[in-house]
PyMOL Python script that loads the backbone (N, CA, C, O; Angstrom):
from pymol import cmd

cmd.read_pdbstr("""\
ATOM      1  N   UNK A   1     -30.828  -6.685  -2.294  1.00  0.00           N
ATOM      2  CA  UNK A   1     -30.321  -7.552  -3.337  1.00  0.00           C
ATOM      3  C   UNK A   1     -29.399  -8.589  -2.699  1.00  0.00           C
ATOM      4  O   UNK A   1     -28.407  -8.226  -2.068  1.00  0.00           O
ATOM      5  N   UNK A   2     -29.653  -9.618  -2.826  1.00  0.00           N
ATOM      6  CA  UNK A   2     -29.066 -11.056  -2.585  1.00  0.00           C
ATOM      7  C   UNK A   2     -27.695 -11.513  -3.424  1.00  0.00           C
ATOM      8  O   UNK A   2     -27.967 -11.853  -4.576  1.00  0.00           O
ATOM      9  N   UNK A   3     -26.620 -11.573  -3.165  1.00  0.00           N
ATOM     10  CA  UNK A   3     -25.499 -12.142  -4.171  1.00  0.00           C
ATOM     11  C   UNK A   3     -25.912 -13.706  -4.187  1.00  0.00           C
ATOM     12  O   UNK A   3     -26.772 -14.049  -3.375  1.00  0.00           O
ATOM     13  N   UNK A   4     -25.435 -14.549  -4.936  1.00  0.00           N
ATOM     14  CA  UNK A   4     -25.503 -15.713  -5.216  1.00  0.00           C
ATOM     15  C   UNK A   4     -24.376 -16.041  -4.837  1.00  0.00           C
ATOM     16  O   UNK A   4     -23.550 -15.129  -4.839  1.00  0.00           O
ATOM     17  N   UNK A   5     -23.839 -17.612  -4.315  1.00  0.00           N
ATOM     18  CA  UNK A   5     -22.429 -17.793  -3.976  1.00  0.00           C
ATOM     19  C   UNK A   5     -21.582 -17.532  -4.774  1.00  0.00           C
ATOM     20  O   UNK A   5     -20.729 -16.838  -4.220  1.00  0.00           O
ATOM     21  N   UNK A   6     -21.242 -17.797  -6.264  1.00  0.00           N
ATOM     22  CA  UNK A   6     -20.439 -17.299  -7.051  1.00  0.00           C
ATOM     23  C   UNK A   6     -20.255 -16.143  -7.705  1.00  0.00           C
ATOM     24  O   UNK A   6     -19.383 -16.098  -8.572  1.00  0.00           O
ATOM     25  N   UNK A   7     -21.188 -14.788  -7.351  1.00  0.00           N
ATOM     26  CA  UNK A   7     -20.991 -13.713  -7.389  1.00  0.00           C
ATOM     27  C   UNK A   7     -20.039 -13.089  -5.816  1.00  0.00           C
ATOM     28  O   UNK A   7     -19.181 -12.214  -5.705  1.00  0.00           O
ATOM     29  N   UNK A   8     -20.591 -13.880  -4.937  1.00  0.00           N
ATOM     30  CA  UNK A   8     -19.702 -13.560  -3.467  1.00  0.00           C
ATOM     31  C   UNK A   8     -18.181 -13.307  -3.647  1.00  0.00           C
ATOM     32  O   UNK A   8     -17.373 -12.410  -3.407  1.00  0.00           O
ATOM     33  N   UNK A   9     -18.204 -14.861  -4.328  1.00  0.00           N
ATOM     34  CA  UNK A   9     -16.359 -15.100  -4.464  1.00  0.00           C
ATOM     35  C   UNK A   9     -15.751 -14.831  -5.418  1.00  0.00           C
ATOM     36  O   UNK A   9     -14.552 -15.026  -5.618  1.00  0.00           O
ATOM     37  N   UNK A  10     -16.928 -14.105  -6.459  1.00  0.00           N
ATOM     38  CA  UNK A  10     -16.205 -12.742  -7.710  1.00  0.00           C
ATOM     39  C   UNK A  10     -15.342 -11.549  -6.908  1.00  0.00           C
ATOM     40  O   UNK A  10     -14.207 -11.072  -6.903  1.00  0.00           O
ATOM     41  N   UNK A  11     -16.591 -11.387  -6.255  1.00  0.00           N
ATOM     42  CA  UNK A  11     -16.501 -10.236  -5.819  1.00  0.00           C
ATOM     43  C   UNK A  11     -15.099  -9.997  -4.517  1.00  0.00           C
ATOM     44  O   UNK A  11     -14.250  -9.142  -4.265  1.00  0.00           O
ATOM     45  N   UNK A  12     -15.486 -11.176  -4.035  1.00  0.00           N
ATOM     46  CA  UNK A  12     -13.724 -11.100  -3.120  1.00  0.00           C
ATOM     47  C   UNK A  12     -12.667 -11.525  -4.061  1.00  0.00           C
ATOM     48  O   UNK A  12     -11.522 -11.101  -3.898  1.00  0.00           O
ATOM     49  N   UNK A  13     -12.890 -12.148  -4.816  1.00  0.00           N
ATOM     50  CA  UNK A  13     -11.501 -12.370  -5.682  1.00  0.00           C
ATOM     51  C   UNK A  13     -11.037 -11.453  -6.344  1.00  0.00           C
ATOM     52  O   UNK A  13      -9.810 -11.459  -6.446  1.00  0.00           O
ATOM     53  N   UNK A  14     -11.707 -10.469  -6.955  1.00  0.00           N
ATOM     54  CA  UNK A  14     -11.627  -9.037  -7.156  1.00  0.00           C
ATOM     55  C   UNK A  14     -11.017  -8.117  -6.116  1.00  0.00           C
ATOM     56  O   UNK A  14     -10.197  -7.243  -6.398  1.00  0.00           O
ATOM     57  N   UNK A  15     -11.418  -8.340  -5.038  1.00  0.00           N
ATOM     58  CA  UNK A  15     -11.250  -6.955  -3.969  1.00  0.00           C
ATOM     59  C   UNK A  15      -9.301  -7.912  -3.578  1.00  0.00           C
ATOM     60  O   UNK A  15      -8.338  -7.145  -3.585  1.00  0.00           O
ATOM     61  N   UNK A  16      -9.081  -9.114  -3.357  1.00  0.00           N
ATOM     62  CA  UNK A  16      -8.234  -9.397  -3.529  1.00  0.00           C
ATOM     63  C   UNK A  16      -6.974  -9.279  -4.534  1.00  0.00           C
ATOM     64  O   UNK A  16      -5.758  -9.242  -4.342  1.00  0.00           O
ATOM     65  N   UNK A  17      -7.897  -9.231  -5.846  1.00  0.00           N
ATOM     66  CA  UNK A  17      -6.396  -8.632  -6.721  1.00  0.00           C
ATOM     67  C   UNK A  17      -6.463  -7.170  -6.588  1.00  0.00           C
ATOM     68  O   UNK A  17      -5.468  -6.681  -7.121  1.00  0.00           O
ATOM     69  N   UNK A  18      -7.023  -6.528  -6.228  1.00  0.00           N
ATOM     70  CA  UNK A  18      -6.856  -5.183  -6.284  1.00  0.00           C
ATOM     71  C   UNK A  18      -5.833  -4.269  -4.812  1.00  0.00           C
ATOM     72  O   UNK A  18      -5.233  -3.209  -4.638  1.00  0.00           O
ATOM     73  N   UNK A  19      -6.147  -5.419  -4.119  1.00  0.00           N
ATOM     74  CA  UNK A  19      -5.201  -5.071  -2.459  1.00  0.00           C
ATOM     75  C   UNK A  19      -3.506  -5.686  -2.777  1.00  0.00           C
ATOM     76  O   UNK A  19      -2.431  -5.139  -2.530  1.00  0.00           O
ATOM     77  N   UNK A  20      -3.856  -7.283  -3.535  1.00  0.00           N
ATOM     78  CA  UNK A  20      -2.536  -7.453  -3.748  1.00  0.00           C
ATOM     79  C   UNK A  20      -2.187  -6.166  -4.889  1.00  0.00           C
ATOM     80  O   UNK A  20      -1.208  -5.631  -4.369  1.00  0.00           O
ATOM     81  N   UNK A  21      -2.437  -5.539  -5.944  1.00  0.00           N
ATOM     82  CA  UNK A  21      -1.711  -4.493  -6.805  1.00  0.00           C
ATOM     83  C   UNK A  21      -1.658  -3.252  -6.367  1.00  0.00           C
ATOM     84  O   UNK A  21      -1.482  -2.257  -7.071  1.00  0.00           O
ATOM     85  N   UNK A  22      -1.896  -3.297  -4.521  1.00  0.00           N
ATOM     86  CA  UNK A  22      -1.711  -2.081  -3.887  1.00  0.00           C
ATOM     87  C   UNK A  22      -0.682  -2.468  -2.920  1.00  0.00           C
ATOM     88  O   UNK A  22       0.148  -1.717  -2.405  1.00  0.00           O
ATOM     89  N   UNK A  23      -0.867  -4.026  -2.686  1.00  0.00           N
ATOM     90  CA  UNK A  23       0.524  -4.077  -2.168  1.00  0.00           C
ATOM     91  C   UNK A  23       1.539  -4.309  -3.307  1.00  0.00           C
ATOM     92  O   UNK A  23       2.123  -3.238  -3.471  1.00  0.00           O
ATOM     93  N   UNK A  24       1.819  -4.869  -3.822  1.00  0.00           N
ATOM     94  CA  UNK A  24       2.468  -4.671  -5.160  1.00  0.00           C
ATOM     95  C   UNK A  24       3.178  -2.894  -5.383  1.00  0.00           C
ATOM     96  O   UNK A  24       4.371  -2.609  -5.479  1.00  0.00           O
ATOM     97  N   UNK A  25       2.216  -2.120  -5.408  1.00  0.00           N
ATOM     98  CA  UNK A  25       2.771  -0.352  -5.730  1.00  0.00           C
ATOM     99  C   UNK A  25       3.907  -0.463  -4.383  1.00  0.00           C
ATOM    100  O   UNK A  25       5.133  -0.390  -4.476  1.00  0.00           O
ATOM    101  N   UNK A  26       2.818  -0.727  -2.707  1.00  0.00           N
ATOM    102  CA  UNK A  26       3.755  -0.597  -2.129  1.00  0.00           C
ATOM    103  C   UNK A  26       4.865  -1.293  -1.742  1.00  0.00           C
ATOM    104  O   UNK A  26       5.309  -1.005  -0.631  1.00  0.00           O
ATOM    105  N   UNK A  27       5.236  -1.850  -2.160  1.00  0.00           N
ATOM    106  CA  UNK A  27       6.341  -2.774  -2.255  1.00  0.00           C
ATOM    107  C   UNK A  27       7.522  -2.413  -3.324  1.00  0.00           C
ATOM    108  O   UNK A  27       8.694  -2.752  -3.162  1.00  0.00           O
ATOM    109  N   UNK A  28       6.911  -1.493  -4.715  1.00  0.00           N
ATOM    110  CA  UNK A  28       7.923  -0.851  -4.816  1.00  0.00           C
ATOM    111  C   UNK A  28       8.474   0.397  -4.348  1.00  0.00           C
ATOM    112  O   UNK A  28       9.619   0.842  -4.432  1.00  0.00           O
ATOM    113  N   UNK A  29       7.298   0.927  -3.775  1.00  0.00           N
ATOM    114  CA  UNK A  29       7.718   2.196  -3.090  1.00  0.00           C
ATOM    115  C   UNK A  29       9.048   2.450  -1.937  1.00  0.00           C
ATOM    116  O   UNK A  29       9.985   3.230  -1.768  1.00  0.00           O
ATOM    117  N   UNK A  30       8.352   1.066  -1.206  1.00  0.00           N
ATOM    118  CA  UNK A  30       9.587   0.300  -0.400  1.00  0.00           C
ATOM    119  C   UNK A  30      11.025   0.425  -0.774  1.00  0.00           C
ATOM    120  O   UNK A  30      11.846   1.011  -0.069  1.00  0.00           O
ATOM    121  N   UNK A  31      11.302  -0.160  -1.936  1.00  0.00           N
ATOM    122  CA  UNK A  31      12.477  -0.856  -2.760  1.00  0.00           C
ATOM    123  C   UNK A  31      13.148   0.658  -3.121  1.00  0.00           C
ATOM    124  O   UNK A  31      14.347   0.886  -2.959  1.00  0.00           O
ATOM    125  N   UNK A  32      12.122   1.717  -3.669  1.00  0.00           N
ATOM    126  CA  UNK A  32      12.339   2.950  -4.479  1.00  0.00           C
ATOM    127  C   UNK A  32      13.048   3.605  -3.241  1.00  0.00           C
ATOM    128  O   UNK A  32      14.180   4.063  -3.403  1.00  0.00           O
ATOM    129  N   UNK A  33      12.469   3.669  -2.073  1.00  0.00           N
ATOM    130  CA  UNK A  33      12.980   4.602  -0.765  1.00  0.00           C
ATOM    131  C   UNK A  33      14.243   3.805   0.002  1.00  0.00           C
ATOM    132  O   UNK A  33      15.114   4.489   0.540  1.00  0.00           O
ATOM    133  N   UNK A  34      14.303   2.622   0.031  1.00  0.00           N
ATOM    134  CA  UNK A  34      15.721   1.984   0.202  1.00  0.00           C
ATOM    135  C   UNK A  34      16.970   2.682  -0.645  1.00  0.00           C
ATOM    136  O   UNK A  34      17.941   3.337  -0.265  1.00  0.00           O
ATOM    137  N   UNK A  35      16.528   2.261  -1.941  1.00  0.00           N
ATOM    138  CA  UNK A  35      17.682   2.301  -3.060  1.00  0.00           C
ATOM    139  C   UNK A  35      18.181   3.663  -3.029  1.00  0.00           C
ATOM    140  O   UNK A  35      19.340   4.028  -3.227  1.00  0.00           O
ATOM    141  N   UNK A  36      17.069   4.435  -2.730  1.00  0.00           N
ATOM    142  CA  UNK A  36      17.354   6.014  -2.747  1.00  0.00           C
ATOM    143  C   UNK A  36      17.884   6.445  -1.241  1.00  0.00           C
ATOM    144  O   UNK A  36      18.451   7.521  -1.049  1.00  0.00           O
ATOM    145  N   UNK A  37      17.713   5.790  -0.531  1.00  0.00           N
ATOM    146  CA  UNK A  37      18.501   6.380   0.753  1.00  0.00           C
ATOM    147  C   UNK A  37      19.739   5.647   0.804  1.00  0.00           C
ATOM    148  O   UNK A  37      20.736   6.143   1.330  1.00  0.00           O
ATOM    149  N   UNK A  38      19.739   4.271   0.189  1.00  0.00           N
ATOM    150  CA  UNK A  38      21.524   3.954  -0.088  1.00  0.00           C
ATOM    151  C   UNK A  38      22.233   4.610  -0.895  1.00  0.00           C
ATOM    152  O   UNK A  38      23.361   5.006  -0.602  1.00  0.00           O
ATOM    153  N   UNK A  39      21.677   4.811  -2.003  1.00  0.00           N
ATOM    154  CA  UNK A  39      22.866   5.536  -2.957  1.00  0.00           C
ATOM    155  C   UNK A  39      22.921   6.657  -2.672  1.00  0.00           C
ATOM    156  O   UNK A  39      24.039   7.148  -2.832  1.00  0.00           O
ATOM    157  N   UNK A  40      21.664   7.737  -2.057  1.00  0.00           N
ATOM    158  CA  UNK A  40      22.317   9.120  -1.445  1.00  0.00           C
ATOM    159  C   UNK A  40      23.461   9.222  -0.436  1.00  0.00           C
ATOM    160  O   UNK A  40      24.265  10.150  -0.355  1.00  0.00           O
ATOM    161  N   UNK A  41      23.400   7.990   0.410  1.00  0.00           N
ATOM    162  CA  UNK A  41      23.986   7.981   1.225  1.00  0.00           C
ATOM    163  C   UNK A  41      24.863   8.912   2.397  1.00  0.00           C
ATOM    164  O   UNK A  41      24.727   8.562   3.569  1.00  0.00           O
ATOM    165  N   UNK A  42      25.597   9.880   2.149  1.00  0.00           N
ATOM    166  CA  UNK A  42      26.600  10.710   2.752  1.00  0.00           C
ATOM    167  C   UNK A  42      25.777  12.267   2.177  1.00  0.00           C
ATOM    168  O   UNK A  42      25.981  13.397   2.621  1.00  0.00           O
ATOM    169  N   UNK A  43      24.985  11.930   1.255  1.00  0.00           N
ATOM    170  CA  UNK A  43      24.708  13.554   0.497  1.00  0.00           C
ATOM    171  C   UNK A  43      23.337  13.636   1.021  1.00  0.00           C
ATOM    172  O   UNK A  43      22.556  14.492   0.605  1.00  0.00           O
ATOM    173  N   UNK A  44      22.947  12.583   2.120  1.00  0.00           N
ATOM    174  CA  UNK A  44      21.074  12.623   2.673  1.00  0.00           C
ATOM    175  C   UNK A  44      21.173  13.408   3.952  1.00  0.00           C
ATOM    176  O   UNK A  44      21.392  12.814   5.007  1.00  0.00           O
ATOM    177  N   UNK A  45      21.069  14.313   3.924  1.00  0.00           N
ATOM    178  CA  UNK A  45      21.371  15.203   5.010  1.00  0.00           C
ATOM    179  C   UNK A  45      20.508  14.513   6.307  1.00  0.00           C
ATOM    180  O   UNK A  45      20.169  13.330   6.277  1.00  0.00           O
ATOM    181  N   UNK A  46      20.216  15.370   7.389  1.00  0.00           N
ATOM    182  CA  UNK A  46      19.293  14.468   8.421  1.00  0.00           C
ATOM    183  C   UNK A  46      17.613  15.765   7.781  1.00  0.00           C
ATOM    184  O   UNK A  46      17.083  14.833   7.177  1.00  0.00           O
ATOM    185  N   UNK A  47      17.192  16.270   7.674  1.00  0.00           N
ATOM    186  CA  UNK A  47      16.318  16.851   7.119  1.00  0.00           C
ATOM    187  C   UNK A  47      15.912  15.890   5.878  1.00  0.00           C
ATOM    188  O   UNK A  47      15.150  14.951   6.111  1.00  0.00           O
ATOM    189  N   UNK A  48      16.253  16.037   4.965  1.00  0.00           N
ATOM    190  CA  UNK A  48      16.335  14.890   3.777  1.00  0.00           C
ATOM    191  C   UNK A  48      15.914  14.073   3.823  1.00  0.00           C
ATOM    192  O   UNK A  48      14.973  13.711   3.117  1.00  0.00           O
ATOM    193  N   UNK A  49      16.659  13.223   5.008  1.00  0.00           N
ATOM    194  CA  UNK A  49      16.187  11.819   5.813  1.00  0.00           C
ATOM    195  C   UNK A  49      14.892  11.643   6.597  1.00  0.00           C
ATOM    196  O   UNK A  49      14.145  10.671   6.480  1.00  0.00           O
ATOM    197  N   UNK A  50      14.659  12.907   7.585  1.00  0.00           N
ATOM    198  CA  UNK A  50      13.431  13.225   7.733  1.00  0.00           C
ATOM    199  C   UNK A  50      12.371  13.075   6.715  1.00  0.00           C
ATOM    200  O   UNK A  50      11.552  12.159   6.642  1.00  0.00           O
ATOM    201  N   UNK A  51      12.507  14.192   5.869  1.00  0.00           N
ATOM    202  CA  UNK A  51      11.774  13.785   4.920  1.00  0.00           C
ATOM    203  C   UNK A  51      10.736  12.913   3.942  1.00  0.00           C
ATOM    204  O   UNK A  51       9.542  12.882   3.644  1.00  0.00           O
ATOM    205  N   UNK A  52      12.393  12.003   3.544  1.00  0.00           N
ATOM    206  CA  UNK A  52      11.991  10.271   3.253  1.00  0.00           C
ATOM    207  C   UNK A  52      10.988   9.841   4.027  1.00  0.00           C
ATOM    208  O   UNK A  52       9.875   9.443   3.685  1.00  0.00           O
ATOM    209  N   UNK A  53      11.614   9.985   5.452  1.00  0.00           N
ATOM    210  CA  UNK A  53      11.003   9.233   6.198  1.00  0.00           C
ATOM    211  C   UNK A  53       9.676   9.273   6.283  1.00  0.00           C
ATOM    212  O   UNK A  53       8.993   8.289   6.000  1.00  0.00           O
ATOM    213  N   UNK A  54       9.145  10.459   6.698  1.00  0.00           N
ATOM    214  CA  UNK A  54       7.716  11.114   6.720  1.00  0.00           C
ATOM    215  C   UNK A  54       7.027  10.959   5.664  1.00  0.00           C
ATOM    216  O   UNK A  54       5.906  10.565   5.984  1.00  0.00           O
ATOM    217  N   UNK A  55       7.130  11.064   4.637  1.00  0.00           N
ATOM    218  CA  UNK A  55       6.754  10.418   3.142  1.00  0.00           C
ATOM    219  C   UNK A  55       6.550   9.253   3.142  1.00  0.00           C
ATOM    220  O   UNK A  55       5.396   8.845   3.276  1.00  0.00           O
ATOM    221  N   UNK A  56       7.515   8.464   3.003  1.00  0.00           N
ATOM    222  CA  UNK A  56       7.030   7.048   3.143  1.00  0.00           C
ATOM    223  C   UNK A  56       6.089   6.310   4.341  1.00  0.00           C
ATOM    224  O   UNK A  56       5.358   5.362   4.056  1.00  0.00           O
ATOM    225  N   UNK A  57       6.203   6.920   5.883  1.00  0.00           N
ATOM    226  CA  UNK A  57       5.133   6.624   6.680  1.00  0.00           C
ATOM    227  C   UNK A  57       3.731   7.024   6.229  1.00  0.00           C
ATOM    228  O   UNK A  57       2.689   6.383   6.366  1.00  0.00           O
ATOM    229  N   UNK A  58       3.921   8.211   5.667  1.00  0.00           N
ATOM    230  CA  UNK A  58       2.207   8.466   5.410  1.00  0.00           C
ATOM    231  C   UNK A  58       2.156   7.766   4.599  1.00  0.00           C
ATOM    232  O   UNK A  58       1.626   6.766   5.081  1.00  0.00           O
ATOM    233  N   UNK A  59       2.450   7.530   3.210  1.00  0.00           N
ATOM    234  CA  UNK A  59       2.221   6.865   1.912  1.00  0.00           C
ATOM    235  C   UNK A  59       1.504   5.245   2.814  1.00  0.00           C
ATOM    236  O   UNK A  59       0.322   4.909   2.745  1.00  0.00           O
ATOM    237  N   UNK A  60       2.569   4.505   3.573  1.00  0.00           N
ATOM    238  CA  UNK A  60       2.201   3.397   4.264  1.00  0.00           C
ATOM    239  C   UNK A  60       1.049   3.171   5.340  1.00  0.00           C
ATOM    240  O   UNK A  60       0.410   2.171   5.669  1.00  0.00           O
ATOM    241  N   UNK A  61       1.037   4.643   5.802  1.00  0.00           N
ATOM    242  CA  UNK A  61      -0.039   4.946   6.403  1.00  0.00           C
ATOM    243  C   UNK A  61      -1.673   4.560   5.843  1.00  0.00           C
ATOM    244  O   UNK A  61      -2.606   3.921   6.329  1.00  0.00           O
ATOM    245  N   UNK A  62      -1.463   5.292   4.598  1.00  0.00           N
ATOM    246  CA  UNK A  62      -2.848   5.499   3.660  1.00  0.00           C
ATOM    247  C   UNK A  62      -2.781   4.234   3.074  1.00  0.00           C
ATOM    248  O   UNK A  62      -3.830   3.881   2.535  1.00  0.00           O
ATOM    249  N   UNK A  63      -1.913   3.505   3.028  1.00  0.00           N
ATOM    250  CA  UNK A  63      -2.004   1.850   2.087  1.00  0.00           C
ATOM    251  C   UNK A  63      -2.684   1.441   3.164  1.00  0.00           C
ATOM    252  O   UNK A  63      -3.900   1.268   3.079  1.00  0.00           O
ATOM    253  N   UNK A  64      -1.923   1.201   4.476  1.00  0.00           N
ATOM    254  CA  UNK A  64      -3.242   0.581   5.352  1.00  0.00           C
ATOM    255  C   UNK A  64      -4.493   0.848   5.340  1.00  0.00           C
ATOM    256  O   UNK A  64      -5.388   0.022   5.161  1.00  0.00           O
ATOM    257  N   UNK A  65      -4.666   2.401   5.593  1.00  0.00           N
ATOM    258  CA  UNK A  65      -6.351   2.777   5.768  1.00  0.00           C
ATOM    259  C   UNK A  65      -6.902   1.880   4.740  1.00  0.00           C
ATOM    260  O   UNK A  65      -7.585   0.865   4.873  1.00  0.00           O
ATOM    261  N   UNK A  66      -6.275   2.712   3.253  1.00  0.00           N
ATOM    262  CA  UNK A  66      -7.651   2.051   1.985  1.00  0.00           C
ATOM    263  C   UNK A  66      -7.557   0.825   1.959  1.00  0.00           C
ATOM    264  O   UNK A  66      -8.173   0.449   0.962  1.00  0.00           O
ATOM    265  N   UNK A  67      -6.939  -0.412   2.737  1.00  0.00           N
ATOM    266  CA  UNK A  67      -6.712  -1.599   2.702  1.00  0.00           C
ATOM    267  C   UNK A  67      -7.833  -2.103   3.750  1.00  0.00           C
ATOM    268  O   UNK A  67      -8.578  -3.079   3.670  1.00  0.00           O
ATOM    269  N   UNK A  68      -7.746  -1.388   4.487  1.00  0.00           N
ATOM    270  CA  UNK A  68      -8.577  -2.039   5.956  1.00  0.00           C
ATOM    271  C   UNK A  68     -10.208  -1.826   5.176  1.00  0.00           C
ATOM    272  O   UNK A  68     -11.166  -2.595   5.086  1.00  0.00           O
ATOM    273  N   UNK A  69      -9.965  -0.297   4.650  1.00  0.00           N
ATOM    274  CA  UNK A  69     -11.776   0.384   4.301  1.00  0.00           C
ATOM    275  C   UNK A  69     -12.022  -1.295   2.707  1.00  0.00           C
ATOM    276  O   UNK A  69     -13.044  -1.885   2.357  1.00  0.00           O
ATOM    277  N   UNK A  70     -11.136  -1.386   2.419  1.00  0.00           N
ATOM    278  CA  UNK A  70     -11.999  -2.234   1.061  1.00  0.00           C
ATOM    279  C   UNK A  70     -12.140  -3.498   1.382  1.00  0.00           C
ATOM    280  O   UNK A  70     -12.955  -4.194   0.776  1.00  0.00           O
ATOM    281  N   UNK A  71     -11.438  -3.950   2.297  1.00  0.00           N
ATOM    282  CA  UNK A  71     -11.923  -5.392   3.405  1.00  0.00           C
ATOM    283  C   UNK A  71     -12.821  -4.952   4.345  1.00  0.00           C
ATOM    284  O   UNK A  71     -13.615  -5.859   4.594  1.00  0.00           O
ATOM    285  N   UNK A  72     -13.052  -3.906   5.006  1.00  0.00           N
ATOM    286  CA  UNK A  72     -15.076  -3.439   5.398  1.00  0.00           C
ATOM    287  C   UNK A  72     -15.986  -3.718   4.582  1.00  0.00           C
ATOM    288  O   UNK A  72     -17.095  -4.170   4.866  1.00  0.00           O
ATOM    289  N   UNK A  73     -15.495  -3.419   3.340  1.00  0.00           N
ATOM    290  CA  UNK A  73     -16.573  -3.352   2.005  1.00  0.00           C
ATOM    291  C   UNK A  73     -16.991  -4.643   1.485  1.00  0.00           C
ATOM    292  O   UNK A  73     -18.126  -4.853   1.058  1.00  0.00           O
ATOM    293  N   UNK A  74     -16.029  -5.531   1.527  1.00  0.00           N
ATOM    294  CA  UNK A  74     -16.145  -6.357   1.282  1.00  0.00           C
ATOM    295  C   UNK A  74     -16.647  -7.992   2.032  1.00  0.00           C
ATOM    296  O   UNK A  74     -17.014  -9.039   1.500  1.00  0.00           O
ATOM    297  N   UNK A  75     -16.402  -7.492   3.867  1.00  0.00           N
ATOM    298  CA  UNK A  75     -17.120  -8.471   4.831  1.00  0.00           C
ATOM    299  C   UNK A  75     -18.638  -7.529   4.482  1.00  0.00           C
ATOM    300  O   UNK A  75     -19.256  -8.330   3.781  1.00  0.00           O
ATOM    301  N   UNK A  76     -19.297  -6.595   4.579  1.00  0.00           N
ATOM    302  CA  UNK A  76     -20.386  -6.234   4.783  1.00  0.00           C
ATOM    303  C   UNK A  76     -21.482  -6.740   3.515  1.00  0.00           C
ATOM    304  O   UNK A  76     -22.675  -6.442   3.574  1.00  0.00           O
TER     305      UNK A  76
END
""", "prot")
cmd.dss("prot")
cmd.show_as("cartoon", "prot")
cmd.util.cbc("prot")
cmd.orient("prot")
């Protein structure tokens, strides 16, 4: 099956709002793990902090993967 040019650039303009409202989530996730490691501040133990930390790398982790896999999907 053949796309037509203006089904092409549906179809990326689509895969585009859907990466920006995943960067969008992560961007508050961002904001959510700041705010929460400032105001814990003195009560964020280093475990705690660990924690955060490891959480939010994977979370950022997996935003990349499914980011990279739906721009595959979308050059192919």
């Amino acid at each position: 099956m053949e796309l037509s040019y203006f089904e092409t650039l549906q179809m990326i303009n689509l895969s585009i709002d859907r990466l920006e409202s995943v960067f969008e989530f992560w961007l508050s996730a961002t904001f959510a793990a700041i705010v929460a490691s400032h105001l814990a501040g003195e009560k964020l133990t280093k475990i705690y902090a660990g924690m955060l930390t490891s959480i939010y790398l994977i979370f950022t982790f997996s935003v990349v993967v499914r980011s990279l896999g739906r721009w595959r999907g979308v050059m192919h």
